[in-house]
C-alpha positions in Angstrom: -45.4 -32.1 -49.4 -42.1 -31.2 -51.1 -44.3 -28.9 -53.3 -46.1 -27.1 -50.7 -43.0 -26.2 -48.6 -41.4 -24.9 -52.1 -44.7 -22.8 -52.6 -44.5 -21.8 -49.2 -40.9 -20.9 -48.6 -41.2 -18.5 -51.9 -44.7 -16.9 -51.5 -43.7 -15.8 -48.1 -44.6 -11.7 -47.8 -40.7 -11.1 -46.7 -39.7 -8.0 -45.2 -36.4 -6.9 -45.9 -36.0 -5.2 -42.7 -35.4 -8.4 -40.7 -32.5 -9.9 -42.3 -32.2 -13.5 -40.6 -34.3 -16.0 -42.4 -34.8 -20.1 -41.3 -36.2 -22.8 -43.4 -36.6 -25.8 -41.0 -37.7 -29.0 -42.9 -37.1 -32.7 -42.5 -34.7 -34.7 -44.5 -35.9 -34.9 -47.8 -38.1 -32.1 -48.2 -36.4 -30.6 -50.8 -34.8 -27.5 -49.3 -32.1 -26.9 -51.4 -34.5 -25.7 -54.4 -36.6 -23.8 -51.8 -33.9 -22.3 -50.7 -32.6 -21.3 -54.1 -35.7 -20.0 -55.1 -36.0 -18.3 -52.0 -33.3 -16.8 -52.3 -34.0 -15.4 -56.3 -37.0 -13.7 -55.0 -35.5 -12.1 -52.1 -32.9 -10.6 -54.3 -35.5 -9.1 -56.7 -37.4 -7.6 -53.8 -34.1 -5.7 -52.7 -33.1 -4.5 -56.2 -36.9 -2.9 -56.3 -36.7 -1.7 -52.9 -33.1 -0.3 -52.8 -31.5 -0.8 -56.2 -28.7 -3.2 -54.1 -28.4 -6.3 -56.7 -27.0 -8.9 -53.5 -24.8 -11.9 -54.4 -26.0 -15.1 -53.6 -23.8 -17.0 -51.5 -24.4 -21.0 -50.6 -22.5 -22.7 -48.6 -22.4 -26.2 -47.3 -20.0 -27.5 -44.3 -18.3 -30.9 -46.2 -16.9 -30.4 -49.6 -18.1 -34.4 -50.2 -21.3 -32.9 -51.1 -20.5 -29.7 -53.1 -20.8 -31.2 -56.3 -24.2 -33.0 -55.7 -25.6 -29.6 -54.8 -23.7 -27.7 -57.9 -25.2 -30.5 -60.6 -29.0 -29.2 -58.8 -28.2 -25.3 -59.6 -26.7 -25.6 -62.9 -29.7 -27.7 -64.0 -32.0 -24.8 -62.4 -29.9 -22.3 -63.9 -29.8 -23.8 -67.2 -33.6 -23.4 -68.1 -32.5 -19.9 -68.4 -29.4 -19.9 -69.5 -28.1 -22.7 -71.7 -24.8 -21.2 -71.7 -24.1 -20.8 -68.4 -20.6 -19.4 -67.6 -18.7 -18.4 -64.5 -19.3 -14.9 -64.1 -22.9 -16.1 -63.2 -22.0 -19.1 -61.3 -19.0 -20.4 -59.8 -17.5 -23.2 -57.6 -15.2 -22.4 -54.6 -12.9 -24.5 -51.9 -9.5 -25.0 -51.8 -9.6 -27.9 -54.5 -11.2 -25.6 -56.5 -9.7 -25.8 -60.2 -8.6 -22.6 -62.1 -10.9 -22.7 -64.9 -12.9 -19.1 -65.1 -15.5 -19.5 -68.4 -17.2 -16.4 -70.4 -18.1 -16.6 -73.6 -15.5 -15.2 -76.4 -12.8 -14.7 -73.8 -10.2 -16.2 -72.7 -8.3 -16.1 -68.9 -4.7 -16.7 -68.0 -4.3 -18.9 -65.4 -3.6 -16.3 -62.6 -6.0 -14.4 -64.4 -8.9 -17.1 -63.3 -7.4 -17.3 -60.2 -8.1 -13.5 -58.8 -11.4 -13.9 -60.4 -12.2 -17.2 -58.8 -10.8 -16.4 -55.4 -12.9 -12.9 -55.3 -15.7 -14.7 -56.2 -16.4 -12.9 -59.5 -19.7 -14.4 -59.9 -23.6 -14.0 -59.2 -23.8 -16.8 -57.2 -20.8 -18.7 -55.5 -21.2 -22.1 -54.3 -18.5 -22.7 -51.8 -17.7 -24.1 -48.0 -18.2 -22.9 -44.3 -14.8 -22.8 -44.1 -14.8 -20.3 -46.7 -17.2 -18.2 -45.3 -16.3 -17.6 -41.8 -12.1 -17.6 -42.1 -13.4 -14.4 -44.6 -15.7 -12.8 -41.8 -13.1 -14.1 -38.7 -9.8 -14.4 -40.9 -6.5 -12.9 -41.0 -5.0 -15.0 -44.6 -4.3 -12.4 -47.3 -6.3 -15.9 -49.4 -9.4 -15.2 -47.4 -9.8 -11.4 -46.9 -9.5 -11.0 -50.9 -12.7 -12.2 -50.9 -14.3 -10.1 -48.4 -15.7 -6.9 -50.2 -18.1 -9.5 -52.4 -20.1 -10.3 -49.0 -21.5 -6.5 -49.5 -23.9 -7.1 -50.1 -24.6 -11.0 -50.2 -27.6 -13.5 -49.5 -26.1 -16.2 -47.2 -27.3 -19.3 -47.5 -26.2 -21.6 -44.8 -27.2 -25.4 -45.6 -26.6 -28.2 -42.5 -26.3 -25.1 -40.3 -26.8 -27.6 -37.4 -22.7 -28.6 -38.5 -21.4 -25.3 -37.4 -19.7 -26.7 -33.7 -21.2 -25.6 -30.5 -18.9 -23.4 -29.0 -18.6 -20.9 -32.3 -22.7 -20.5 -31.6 -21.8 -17.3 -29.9 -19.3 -16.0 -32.2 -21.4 -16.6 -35.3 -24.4 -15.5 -33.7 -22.5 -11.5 -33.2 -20.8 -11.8 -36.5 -23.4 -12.6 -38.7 -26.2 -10.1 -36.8 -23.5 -7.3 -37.2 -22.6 -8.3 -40.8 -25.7 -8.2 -42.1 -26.4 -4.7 -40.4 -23.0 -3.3 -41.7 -23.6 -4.5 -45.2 -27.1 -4.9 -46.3 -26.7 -8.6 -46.2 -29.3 -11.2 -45.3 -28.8 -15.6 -44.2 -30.8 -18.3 -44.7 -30.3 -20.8 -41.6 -31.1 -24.3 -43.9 -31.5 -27.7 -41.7 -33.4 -30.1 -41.0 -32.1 -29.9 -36.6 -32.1 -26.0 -35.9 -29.8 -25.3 -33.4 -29.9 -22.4 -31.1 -27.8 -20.3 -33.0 -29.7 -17.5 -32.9 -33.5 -17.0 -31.1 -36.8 -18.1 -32.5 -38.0 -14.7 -32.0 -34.5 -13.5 -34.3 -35.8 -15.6 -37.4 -38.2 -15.5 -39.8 -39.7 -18.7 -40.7 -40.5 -19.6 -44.5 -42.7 -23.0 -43.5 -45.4 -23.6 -40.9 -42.7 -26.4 -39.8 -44.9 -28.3 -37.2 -47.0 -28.9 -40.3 -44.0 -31.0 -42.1 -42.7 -32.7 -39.3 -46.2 -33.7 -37.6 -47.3 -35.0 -40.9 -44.6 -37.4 -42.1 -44.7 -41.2 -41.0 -41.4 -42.3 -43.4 -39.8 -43.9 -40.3 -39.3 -45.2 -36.7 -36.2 -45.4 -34.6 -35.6 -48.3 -32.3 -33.8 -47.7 -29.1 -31.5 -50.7 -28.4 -30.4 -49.8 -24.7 -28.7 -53.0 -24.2 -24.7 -52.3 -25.2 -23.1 -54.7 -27.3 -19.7 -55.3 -28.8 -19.0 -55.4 -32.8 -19.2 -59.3 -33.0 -22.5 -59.3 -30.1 -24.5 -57.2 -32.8 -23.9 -58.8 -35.7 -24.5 -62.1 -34.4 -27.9 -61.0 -33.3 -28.8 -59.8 -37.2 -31.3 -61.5 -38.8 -30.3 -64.2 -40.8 -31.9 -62.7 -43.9 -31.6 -59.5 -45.6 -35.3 -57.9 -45.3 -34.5 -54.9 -47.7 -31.9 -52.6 -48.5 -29.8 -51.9 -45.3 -27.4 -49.1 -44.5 -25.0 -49.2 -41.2 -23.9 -46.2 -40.1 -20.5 -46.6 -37.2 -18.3 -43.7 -35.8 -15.1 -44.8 -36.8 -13.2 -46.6 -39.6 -11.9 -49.0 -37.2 -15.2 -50.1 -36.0 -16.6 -49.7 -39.9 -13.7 -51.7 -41.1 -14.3 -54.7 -38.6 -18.1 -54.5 -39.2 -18.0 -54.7 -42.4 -16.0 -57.8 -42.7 -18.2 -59.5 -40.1 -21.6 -58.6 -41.7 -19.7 -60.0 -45.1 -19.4 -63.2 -43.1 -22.7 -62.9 -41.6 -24.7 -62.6 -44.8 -21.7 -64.7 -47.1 -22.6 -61.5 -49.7 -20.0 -59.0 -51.0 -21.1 -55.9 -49.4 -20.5 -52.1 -50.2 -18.3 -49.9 -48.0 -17.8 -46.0 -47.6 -15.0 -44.1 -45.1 -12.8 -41.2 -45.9 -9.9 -43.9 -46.2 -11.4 -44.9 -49.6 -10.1 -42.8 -52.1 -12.7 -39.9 -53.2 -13.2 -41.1 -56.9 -14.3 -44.8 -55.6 -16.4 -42.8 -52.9 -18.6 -41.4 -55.6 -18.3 -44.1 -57.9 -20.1 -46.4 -54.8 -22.4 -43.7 -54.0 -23.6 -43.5 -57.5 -24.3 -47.0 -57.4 -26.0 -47.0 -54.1 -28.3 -44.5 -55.5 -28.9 -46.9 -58.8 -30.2 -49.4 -56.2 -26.7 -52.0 -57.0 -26.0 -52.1 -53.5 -28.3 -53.9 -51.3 -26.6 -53.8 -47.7 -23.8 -50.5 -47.2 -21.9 -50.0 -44.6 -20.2 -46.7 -43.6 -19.0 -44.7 -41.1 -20.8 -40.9 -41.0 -19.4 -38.9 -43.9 -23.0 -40.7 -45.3 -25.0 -38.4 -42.9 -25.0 -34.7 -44.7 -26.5 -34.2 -48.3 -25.8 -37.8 -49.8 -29.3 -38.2 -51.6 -29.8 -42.1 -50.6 -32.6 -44.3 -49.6 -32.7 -47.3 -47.5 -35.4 -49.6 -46.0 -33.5 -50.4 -42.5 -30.9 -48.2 -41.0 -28.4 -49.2 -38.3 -26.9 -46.5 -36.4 -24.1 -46.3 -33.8 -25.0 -44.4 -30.8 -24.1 -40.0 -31.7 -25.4 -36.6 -30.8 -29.5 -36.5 -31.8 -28.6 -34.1 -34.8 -26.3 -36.7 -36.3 -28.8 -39.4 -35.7 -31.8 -37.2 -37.2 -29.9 -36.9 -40.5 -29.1 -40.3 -40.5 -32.6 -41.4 -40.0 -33.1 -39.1 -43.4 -32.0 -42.1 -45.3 -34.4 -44.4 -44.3 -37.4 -44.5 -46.3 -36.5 -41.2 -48.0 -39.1 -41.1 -50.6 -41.7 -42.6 -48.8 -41.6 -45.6 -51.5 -42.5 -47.9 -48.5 -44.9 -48.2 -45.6 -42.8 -47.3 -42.8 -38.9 -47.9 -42.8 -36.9 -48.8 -39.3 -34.1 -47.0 -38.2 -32.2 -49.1 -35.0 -30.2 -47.1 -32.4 -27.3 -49.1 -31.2 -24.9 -48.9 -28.6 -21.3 -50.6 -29.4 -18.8 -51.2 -27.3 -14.9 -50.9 -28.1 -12.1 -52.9 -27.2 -11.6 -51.4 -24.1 -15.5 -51.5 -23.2 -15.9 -48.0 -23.8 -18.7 -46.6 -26.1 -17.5 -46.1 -29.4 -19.3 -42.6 -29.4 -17.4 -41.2 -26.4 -14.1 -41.2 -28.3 -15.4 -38.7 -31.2 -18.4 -36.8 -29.9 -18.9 -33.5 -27.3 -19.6 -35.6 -23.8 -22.4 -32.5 -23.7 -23.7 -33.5 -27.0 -24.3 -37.3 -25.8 -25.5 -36.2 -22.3 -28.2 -34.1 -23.9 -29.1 -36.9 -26.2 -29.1 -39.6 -23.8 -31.1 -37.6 -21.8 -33.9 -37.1 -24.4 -33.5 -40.7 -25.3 -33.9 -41.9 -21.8 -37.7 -42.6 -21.4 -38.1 -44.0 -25.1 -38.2 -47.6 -26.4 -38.8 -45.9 -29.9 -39.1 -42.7 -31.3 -42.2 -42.1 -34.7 -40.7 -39.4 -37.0 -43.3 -36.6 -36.2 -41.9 -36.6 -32.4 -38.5 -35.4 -34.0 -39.3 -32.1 -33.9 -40.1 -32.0 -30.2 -36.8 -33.8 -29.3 -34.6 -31.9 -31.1 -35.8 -28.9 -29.9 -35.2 -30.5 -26.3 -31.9 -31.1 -26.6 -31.0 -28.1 -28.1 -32.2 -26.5 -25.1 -30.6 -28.9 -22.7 -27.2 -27.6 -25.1 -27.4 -24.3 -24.8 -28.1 -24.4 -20.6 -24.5 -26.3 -20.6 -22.5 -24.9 -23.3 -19.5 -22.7 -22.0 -19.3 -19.3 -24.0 -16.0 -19.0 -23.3 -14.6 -20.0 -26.7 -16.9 -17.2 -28.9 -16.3 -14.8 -26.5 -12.6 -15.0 -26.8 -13.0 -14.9 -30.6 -15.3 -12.0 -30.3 -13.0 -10.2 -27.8 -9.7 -10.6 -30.2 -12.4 -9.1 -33.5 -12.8 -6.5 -31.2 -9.3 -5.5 -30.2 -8.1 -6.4 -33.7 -5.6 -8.9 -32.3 -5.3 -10.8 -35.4 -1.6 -13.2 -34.6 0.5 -12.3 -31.5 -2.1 -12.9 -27.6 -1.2 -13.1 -24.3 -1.3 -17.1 -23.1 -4.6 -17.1 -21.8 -6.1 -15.3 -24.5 -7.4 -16.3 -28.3 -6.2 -13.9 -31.7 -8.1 -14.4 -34.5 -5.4 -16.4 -36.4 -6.4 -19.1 -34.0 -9.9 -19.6 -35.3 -10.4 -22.7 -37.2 -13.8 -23.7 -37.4 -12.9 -27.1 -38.5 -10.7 -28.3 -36.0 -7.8 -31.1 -36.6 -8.4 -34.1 -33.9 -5.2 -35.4 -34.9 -2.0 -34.9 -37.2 -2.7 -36.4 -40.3 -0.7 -36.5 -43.9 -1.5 -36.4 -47.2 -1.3 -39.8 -49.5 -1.7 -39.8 -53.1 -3.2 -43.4 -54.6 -2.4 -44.7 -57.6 -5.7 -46.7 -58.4 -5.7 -46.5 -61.9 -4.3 -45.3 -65.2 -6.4 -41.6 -64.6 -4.3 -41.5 -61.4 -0.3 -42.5 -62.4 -1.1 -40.1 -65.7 -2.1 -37.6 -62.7 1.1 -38.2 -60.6 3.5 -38.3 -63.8 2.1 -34.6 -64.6 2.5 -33.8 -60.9 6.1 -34.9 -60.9 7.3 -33.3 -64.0 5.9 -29.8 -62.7 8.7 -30.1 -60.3 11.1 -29.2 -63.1 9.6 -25.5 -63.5 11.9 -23.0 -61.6 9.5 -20.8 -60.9 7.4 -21.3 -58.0 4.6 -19.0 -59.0 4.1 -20.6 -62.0 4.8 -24.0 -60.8 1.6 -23.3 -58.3 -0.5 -22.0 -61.1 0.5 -25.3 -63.4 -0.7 -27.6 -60.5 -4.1 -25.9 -59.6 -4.7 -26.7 -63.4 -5.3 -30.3 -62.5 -5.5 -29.7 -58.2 -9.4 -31.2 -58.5 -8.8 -34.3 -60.1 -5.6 -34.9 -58.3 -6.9 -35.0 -55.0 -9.8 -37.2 -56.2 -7.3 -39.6 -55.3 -5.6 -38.5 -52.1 -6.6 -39.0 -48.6 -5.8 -38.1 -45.1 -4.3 -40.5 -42.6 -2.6 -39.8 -39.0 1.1 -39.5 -38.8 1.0 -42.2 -36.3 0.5 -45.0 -38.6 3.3 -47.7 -38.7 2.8 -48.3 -42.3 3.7 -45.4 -44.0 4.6 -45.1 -47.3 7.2 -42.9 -48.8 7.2 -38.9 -48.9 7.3 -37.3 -52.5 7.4 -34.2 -52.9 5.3 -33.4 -49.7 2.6 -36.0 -50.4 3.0 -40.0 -49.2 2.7 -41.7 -52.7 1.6 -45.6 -53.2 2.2 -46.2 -56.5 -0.1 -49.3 -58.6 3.2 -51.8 -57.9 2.9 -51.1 -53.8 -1.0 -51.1 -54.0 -0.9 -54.5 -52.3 0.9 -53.5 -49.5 -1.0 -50.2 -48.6 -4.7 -50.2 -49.6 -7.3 -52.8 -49.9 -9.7 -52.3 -53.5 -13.1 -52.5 -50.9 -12.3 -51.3 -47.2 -9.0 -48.6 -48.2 -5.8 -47.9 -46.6 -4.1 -50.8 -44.4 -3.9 -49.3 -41.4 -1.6 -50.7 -38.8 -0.7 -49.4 -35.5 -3.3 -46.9 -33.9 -6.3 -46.3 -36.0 -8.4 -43.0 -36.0 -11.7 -41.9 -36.9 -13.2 -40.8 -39.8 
């Protein structure tokens, strides 16, 4: 099947009058090659047709899964050319590091800087962020960028991440841009939201065909709600296969996890953004290797982790989130039919653990969809989906892209009247909650990391001290995370970062579940 939606996607007849382009296939299916390839023979048919030689643009919304998707185009890429350098492709995001390659030259630091940040390169891998504070930005950072958009191929993977109330926005920006500019996107997802009409797109796959025909998985609907210790007591006493559970916040993750440790007497594996990033991909490697028989995690698993379970529980969320969830249960097929169960958990305060994180619009159209099902088969996903899309877009308020739009109009890019929006207010990722940086000293990689960090404090020059640090900016925050400023337990500042050196470890973060949070606890 993953072969005949790659055959399908690139033998398309594509016009390049139409410039919006959708490839909807389920988890699994192997869209990111498809929509490389795609994309390779799109860009040849406009170089015949026009002469116009279009960047190719991908981005993804969560830099957690960046470098999964950069290891499958340099191996594509590398067929043809062994050497590859950066002027053909190139990694961008604001950890980016400032190494610019070509062969038989050699770049300055602030040299590979301007050619990094203007995306000097074929094809740039880089964020949504990225993307949209270029086309809706006011930073000096962002606009330098903008001119190597025209003209581009836009891929946009997990398109179903971009938040509701930008639908509008994006919608206007993206149809003009690619009028403007000779530009063409590539919605990529496995949900399709509304974002634009059906009628707007032009499909690659006969999707019906994909969806009807799979039978990897079934969700069960647990309507009953049940507190953290309720659930886990109800488990099986056995571990049938490989089992992944999937909770909306660390708190809940944390508490979980030390009950289902109890419940099975097993050491079991555990994933939240409060684990540093290096452990992160250290477990997920080894959840991919098949070490870890029972995981559990909060949602950062959903998007482009390439995992495979045999039983899946998931904490009640918006059907897009559970959809991609459900696209780690039986992955490959390997078995005859995996389970997914949909659970509803209850908080402290007896409220559903999903209101406190998720659009109340998002869970009312899914709850809605939900209501007359005791289990859903995997080829009724499509139909569902497409539901509650449509249940979205009858409730969504348009105020928010309208406002955008209206200040892009007026170019009202800082200073707005109280009741109106200026495009320096755009942030398609949104912060719930203050948060700070903390630097973790887990091993010897790490305190080497700090001591470097430290003694660039001694250059004078603040130019060059920000060049010196973007040197080793990657691997540095491989070992930083974000926590709220509410926290009791906070260690101390240094040099803008909180830092928990390897003698403090103790006191701050735990080897398996990550920081020690005390006081109020947040999600993510």
């Amino acid at each position: 099947m993953r072969e005949r939606a790659f055959q399908e996607a690139i033998n398309i007849n594509q016009s390049i009058e139409n410039p919006l382009f959708s490839l909807n296939l389920p988890t699994g299916m192997g869209k990111t090659i498809a929509a490389l390839a795609f994309a390779f023979k799109l860009r040849e048919k406009i170089h015949q047709q026009s002469g116009l030689l279009p960047r190719i643009i991908y981005a993804l919304p969560f830099l957690s899964i960046i470098d999964q998707c950069a290891e499958v185009i340099e191996e594509i890429l590398s067929f043809e050319f062994p050497d590859l350098d950066s002027s053909l492709f190139l990694k961008h995001h604001h950890l980016s590091g400032i190494s610019y390659i070509k062969p038989d030259e050699y770049f300055e630091p602030d040299e590979a800087k301007i050619l990094i940040e203007g995306w000097n390169a074929e094809i740039v891998l880089t964020t949504f962020v990225q993307i949209f504070h270029t086309l809706i930005g006011y930073r000096n950072q962002s606009l330098r960028k903008f001119h190597r958009l025209c003209p581009s191929i836009i891929i946009l993977d997990e398109v179903q991440s971009i938040p509701v109330k930008f639908w509008g926005a994006v919608n206007k920006v993206l149809k003009d841009w690619c009028n403007l500019s000779h530009s063409y996107v590539l919605l990529v997802t496995a949900t399709e939201p509304l974002l634009f009409e059906p009628s707007q797109l032009i499909t690659l796959v006969e999707k019906n065909h994909y969806f009807k025909n799979l039978d990897r998985v079934r969700i069960y609907i647990h309507k009953q709600e049940s507190t953290l210790e309720e659930f886990v007591e109800n488990l099986p006493k056995d571990i049938r296969g490989r089992t992944l559970f999937v909770f909306n916040t660390i708190s809940s993750a944390r508490q979980a996890h030390q009950l289902i440790e109890n419940h099975y007497q097993k050491s079991i594996e555990f994933l939240s953004s409060h684990v540093v990033p290096q452990q992160r991909l250290e477990r997920i490697k080894a959840i991919r290797n098949g070490e870890s028989s029972i995981v559990v995690s909060t949602q950062l698993i959903e998007a482009g982790v390439d995992i495979d379970f045999d039983i899946v529980y998931r904490d009640f969320a918006p059907l897009d989130s559970l959809n991609q969830t459900a696209g780690r249960c039986n992955r490959n097929s390997l078995n005859n039919k995996g389970e997914m169960h949909l659970i509803f958990l209850l908080n402290e305060k007896n409220k559903l653990y999903a209101n406190s994180i998720y659009d109340r619009i998002l869970l009312g159209a899914t709850r809605e969809v939900l209501d007359s099902q005791d289990f859903i088969e995997e080829k009724d996903f499509l139909g569902l989906v497409d539901s509650y899309y449509r249940t979205i877009c009858q409730r969504k308020s348009k105020k928010e892209s309208e406002s955008y739009l209206n200040a892009l109009s007026k170019l009202r890019y800082q200073l707005a009247a109280d009741d109106e929006k200026s495009i320096k207010d755009f942030e398609l990722i949104e912060e719930d909650f203050p948060r700070f940086d903390v630097f973790i000293e887990i091993n010897d990689e790490a305190k080497k990391l700090w001591e470097t960090y430290l003694s660039l404090k001694e250059i004078g020059e603040v130019y060059k001290r920000r060049l010196e640090f973007q040197k080793i900016k990657n691997r540095f925050y491989h070992y930083v995370i974000a926590v709220p400023f509410t926290i009791q337990n906070q260690p101390p500042l240094v040099y803008g970062f909180g830092y928990i050196s390897q003698s403090s470890l103790d006191s701050f973060y735990d080897s398996k579940t990550g920081y020690k949070i005390q006081g109020d606890i947040f999600l993510w």
